[in-house]
N, C-alpha and C positions, 0 to 999 in steps of 0.2 A: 383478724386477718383470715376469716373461714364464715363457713356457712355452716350453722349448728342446725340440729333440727329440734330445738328444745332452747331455752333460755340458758345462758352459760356468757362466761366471761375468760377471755383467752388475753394472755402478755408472754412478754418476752419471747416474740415468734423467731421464728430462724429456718430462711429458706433458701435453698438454694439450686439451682439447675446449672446441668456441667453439656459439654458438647464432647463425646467421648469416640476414638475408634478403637473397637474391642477387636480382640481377635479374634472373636469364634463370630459375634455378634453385627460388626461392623458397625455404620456411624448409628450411635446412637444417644439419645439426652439420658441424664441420672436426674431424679428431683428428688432433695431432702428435703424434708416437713419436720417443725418440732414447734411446739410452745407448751407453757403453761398455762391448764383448763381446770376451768372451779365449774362443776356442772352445778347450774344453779337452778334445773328442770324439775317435778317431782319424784321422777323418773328417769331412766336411761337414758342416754343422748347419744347423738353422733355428729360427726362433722364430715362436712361434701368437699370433694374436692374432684375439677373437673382438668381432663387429663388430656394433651393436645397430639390424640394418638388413636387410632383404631384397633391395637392389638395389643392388649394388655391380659395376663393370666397373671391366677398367682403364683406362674415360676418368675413373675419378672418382680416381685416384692424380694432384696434386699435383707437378707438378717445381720444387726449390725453387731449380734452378740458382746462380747465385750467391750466393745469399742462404742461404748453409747454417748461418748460424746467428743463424736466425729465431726459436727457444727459447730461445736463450740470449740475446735480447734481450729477450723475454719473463721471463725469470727475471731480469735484468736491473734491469727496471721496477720488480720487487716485493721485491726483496731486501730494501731497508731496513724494508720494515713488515711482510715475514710472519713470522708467529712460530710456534713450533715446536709440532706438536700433541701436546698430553697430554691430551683429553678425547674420540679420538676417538667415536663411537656404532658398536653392531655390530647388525645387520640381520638379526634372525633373519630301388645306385647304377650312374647310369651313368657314366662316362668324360666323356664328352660335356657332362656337369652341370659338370666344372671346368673354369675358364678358365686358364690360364699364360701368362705372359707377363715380361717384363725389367723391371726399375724401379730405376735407378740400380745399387748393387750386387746387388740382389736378383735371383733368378729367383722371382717368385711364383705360386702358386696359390689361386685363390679357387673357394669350395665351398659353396653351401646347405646340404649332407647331405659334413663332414668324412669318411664312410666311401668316398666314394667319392674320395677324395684316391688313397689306393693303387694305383689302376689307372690314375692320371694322370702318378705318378712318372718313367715313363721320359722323357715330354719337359721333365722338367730336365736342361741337361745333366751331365756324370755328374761332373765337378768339385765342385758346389754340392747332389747328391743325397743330402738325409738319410735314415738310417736311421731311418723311423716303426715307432713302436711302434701296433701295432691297436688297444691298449689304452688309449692315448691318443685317438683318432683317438672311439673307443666313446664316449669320457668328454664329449668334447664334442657330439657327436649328443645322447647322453642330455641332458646339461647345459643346453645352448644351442641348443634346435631350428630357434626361431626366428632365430636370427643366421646371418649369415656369416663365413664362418673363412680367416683370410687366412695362409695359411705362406710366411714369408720366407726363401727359403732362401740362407744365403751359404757361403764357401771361408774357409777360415782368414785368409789372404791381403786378403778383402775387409771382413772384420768391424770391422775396426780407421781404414776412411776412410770409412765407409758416413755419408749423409747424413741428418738426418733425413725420415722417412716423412711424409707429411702428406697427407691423403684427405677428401673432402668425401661426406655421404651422406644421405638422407631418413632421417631417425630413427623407429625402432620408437615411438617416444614423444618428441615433439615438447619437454617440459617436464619431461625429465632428462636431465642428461649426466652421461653415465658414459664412465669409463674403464677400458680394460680393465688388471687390474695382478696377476690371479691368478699363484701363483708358485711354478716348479719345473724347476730347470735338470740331472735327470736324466734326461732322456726320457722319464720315466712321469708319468702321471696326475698331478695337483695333493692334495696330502695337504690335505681341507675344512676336520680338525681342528688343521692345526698353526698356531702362530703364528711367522710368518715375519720374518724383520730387513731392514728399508725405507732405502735412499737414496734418494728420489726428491724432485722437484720435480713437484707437480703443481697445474697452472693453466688458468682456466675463465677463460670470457669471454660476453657479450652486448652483441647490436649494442639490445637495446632501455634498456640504462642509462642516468641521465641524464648530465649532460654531465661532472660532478665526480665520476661513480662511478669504482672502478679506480686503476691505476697508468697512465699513457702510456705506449704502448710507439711508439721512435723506429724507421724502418724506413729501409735506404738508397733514397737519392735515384733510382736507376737502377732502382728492383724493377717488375718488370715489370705493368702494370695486370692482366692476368689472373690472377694471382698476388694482388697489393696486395687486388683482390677477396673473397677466401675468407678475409681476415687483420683481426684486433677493432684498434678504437683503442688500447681499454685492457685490461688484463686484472686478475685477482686471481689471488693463488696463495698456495701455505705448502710449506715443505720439512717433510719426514719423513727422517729418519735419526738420528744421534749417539747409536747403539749400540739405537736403538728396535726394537721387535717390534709386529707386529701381528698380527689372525686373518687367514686366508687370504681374498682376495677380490678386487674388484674397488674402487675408489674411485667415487662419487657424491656428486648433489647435485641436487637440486629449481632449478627457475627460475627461483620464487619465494624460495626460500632466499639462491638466488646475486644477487638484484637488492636483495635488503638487506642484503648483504654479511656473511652468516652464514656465515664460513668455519669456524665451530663446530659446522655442520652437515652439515658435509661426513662421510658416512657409507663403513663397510666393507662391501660387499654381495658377500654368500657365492652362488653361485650356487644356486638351489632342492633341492634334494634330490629326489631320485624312487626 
């Protein structure tokens, strides 16, 4: 449920986007990223991930510190009542422009315009530096003009303790959360037309629910207020997997959808065509 830039095999994903008003921040979306990666490249690898936001730094990366398994209390919550989907809907540079920077195991790079990713390479260091294909790099400019495109690069070595990701950000559109889930773990481009086979958990949240919407999600007693901030009371979610296939895309869902608990609504979105 990611875009590698190298051969690699990823399960038991877990993702989630929340619709948040912060105090200092105002509205804005949280998206948790987590699975398990076997880089199976001969070399470094990294995985893309394309973000529905124009203003992303690395103060908006999330440290989950202790609390590394903050989605898996989240899946947690909702195990007993998500049920498994069978009805889903399909939905017909310069250097200087990336930032890089460290984020738990990652070395990442963030990019407006993914073409100019390639000229920012060298300052990963050369342990964690993937082999980008240009062609990839192409697919997401075309694709995703308006996003930003975050390449997480890890080492063999690192893929295997890595924490979940969690970033907060002003959303392109206030009154959808999407997650990113397009899928293709050989360094090339995402194939629009195939229908790809899904483990994932993915879970949505808003702080404007009423009080009985969701599942509770319990958090430890120690988590740090500026953290407990960017994190829902409750959440809803549904697992996709047990031999399932889907079209290629991303996962969504309306606001409105998600506040009356239409998790039948939850859509495949292909990115546009051009």
């Amino acid at each position: 449920m990611c875009i590698s830039t190298g051969e690699a095999a990823f399960s038991g994903t877990m993702v989630y986007s929340g619709r948040q008003h912060h105090r200092v921040h105002g509205l804005v979306h949280v998206l948790g990223y987590r699975n398990t990666a076997v880089n199976l490249a001969d070399g470094p690898n990294a995985m893309l991930l394309h973000l529905p936001t124009r203003q992303l730094t690395p103060q908006h990366f999330l440290s989950v510190g202790r609390a590394a398994d903050i989605l898996d209390r989240m899946v947690a919550a909702v195990e007993q009542v998500a049920a498994t989907a069978d009805g889903i809907a399909w939905m017909s540079v310069e250097p200087q422009s990336v930032q890089v920077f460290d984020h738990d195991v990652y070395t990442v790079l963030l990019a407006d315009d993914p073409r100019a990713v390639l000229a920012a390479l060298w300052r990963v260091p050369p342990h964690r530096r993937p082999d980008l294909d240009p062609d990839l790099l192409d697919f997401y400019a075309e694709h995703f003009p308006d996003h930003t495109i975050a390449v997480c690069c890890f080492d063999n070595a690192d893929a295997q303790r890595a924490k979940p990701l969690l970033l907060w950000y002003p959303p392109l559109d206030p009154d959808r959360l999407t997650v990113p889930a397009l899928d293709s773990h050989t360094g090339k481009a995402p194939d629009l037309d195939a229908a790809v086979p899904v483990d994932h958990w993915v879970l949505f949240s808003t702080d404007q629910a009423p009080s009985d919407w969701g599942a509770p999600v319990v958090y430890p007693g120690d988590m740090r207020h500026r953290l407990r901030a960017f994190l829902p009371t409750a959440v809803v979610g549904r697992h996709y997997g047990r031999g399932q296939t889907l079209p290629n895309g991303d996962f969504t869902i309306s606001h409105r959808d998600l506040l009356t608990g239409g998790l039948d609504r939850i859509e495949r979105l292909p990115p546009a065509r051009r």
